[in-house]
C-alpha positions in Angstrom: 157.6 178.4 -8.5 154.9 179.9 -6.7 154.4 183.8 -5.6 152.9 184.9 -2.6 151.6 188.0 -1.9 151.4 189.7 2.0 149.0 192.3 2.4 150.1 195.1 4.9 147.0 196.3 6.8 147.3 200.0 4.9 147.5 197.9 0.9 144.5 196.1 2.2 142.9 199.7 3.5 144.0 201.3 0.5 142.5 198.7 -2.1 139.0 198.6 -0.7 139.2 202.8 -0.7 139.3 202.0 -4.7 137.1 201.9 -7.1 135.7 198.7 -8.1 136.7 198.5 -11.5 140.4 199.6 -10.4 140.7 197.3 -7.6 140.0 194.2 -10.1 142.7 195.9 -12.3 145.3 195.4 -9.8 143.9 192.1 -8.6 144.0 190.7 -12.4 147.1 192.1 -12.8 148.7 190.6 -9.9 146.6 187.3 -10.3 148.2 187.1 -13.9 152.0 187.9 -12.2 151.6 185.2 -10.3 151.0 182.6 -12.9 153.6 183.6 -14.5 155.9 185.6 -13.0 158.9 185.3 -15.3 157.1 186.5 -18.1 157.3 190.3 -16.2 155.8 193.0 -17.5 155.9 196.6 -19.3 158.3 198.3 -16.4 156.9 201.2 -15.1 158.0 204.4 -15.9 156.9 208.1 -16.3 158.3 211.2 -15.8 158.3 212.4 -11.9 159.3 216.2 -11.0 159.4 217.4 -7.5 
C-alpha cells in the first residue's frame, strides 16, 4: 500500500518557518510512516487545559 501525502499551502508555509533540525524531524518521521504505515506509532497524547 502506498501513502500519499498533500501539502496545504499553510503546512508547506508552516514547515519552512521551522527550524532545520525540526523540519527533518517531521520529514523522517513522516518518511518512516510511509514505509510502513501499519506499524503506527506512540499515539500522541498530553495533557491540554483551556
Amino acid at each position: 500500500m502506498k501513502v500519499f501525502f498533500r501539502w496545504s499551502p499553510q503546512a508547506l508555509s508552516d514547515i519552512r518557518n521551522f527550524d532545520r533540525q525540526n523540519a527533518l524531524r517531521i520529514l523522517d518521521a513522516l518518511t518512516r510512516y510511509a514505509r510502513a504505515p501499519r506499524l503506527g506509532g506512540a499515539g500522541l497524547h498530553a495533557h491540554l487545559t483551556g
